[in-house]
N, C-alpha and C positions, 0 to 999 in steps of 0.2 A: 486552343480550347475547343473541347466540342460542343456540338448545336446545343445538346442537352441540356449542359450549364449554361452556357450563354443565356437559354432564355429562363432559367430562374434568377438569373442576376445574382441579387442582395442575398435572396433566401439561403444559398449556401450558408453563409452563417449558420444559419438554425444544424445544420448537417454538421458541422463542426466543433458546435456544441455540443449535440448529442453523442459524438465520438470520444469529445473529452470529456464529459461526464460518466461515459463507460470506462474508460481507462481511469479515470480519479477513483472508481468505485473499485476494482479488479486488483488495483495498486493498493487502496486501506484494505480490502479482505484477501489480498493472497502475499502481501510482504509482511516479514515479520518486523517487529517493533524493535529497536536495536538502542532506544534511549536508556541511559543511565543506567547499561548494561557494560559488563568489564569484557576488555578482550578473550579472558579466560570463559567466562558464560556464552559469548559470540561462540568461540570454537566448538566450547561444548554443544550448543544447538546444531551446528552443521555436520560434525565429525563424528559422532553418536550416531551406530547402524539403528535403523529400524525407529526414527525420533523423528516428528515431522517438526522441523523448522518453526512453521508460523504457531503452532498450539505449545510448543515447547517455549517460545517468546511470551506467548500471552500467558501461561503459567508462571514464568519468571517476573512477569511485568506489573501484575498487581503490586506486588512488595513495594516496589519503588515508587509506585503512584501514591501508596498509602503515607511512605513517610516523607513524599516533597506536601501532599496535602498537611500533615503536622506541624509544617514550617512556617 
């Protein structure tokens, strides 16, 4: 290990946290939503030239929020 870490000890933590709070953030805004979405919709989002993935999900994705909220 080097000196570096050595002498914050414990503190890393906080350093590891803040890396996986960047990634938990990067992960909800740049993957797209793929629940209660059919294989044929899947395909369509990715195989469709010139269709961005994650805005083409969230387009599709209202629908199915609205009628599990009816349930």
């Amino acid at each position: 290990m080097g000196e570096a870490l050595a002498k914050i000890e414990w503190k890393i933590y906080f350093i590891f946290i803040g890396i996986d709070n960047v990634r938990l953030y990067l992960t909800w805004r740049y993957f797209p939503e793929f629940q209660h979405l059919s294989l044929e919709e899947i395909d369509h989002i990715f195989e469709t030239p010139g269709v961005h993935p994650v805005k083409t999900s969230k387009a599709l994705h209202p629908k199915s929020k609205k009628a599990s909220n009816n349930a």
